[in-house]
C-alpha positions as CSV (number, residue, x, y, z in Angstrom):
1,X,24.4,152.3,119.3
2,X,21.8,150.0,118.1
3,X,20.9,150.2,114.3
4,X,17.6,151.2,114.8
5,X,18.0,154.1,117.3
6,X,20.8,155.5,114.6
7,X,18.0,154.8,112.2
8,X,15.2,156.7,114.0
9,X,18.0,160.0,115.1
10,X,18.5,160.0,111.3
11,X,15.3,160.7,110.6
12,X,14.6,162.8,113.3
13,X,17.2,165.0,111.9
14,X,16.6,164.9,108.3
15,X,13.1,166.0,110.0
16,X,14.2,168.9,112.1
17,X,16.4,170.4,109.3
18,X,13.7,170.2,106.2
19,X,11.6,171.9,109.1
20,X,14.0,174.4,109.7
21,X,14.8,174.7,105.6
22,X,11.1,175.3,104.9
23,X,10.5,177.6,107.9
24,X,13.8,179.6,106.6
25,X,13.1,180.6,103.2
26,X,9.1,180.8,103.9
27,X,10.3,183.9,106.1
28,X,12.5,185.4,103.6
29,X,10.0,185.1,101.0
30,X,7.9,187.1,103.4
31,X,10.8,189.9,104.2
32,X,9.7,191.2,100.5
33,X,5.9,191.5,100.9
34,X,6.1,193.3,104.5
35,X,5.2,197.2,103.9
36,X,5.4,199.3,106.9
37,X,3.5,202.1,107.6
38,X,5.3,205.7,108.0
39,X,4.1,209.3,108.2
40,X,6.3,212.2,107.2
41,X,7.1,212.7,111.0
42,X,8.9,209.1,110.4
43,X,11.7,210.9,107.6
44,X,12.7,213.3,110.0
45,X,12.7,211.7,113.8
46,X,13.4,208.0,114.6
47,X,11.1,206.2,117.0
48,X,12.5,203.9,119.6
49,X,12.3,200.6,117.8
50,X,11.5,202.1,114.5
51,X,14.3,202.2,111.5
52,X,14.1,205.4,109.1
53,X,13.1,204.7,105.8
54,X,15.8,203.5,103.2
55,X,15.8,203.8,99.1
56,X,14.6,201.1,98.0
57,X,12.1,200.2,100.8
58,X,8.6,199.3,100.2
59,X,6.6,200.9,102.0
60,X,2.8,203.1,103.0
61,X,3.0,206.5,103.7
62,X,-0.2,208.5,104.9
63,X,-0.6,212.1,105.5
64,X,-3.0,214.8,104.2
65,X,-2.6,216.5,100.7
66,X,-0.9,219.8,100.9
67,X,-3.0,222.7,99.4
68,X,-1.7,223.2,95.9
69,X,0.5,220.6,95.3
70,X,-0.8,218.3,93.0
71,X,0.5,218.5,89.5
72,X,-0.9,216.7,86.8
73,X,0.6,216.1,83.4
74,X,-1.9,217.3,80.9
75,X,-0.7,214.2,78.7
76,X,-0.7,211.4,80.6
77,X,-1.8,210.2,83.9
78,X,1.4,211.2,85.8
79,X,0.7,213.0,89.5
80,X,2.8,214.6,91.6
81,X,1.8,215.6,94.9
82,X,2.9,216.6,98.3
83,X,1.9,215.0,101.6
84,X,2.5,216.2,105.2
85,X,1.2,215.6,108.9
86,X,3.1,217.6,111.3
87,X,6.6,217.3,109.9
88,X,8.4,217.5,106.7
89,X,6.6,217.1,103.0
90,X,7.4,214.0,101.0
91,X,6.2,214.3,97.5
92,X,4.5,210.8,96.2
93,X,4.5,209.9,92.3
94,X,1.7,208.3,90.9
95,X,1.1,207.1,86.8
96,X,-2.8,206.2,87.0
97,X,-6.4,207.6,87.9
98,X,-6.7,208.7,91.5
99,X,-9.7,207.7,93.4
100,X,-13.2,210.1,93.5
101,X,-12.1,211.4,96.9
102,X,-9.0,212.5,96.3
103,X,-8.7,216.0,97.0
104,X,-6.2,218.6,99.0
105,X,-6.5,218.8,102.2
106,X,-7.2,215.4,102.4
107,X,-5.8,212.0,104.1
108,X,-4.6,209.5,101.8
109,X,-2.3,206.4,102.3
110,X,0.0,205.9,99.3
111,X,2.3,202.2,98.9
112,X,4.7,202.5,97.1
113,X,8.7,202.1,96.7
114,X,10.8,204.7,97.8
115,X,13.0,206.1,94.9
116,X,15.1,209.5,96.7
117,X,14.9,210.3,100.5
118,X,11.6,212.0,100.4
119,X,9.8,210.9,97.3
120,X,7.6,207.6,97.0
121,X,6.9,206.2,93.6
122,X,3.4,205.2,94.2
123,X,1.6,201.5,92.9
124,X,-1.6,202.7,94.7
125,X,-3.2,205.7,96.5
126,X,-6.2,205.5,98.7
127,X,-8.0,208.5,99.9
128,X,-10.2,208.4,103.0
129,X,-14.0,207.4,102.8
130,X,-15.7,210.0,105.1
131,X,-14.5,213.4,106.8
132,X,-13.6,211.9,110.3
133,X,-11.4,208.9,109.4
134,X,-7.7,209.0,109.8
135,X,-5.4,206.1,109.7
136,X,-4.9,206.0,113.6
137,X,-1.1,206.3,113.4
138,X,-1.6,209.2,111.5
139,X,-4.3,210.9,114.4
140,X,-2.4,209.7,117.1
141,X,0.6,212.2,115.6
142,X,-1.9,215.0,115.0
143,X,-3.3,215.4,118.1
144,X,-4.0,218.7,119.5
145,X,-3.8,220.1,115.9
146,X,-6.8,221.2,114.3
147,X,-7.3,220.3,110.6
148,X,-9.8,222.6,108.6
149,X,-11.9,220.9,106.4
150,X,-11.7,223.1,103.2
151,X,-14.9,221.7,102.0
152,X,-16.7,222.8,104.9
153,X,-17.9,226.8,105.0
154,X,-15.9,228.7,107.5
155,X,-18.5,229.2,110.3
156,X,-19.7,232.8,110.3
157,X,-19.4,234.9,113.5
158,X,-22.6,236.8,114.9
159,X,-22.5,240.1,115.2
160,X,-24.5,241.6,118.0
């Protein structure tokens, strides 16, 4: 082979493995920054193409606030609440002020790591900005079950 073909295919090589080097660990830097989204359905059914959650895993979770779940630590800023769609309740762990609209009854979307099958040790909790959004994985789950808006007054029934 003439010297300066070998010359060039060594540095066409040297090329395509930095490339591949670089390309390599710029994706497994990424595999720790990656949060999927789950609802509580996700704990207890497995979607076709979708992996339970493991310990360990970061990860968002959303769901509404169950009705009397929230505990509050009197001396710090610890909260402990419960969140559900149409399956099981995982209980989130937050250390820090919630935001104004957080309320039971609720949808929120908490990220977080997952510390015990069902409970999420939360680094930040949203709460939705207005009564009709939903995260639309969580209202594609929900359909054709009717959420009442405890803030809203029941409506009251004529009599004739």
């Amino acid at each position: 082979m003439n010297p300066r073909r070998k010359k060039r295919l060594t540095w066409v090589l040297v090329l395509v493995v930095g490339v591949s080097v670089a390309i390599g660990l710029m994706l497994y830097a990424m595999s720790y920054s990656i949060n999927l989204f789950y609802t509580p359905s996700d704990f207890e059914q497995v979607e076709a193409g979708k992996q339970p959650p493991q310990v360990g895993q970061r990860m968002r979770i959303g769901g509404m606030v169950v009705e009397g779940s929230v505990d509050r630590d009197p001396e710090t800023l610890e909260v402990s609440f419960k969140v559900t769609d149409t399956g099981p309740e995982v209980t989130i762990l937050y250390q820090g002020i919630l935001p104004d609209l957080f309320r039971e009854g609720q949808g929120i979307v908490a990220q977080g790591e997952l510390i015990a099958p069902r409970t999420l040790q939360a680094s930040e909790v949203l709460a939705k900005h207005d009564e009709e959004y939903m995260p639309p994985e969580l209202a594609e789950k929900m359909k054709g079950i009717k959420h009442v808006n405890p803030n809203k007054p029941a409506e009251q029934e004529e009599t004739p």
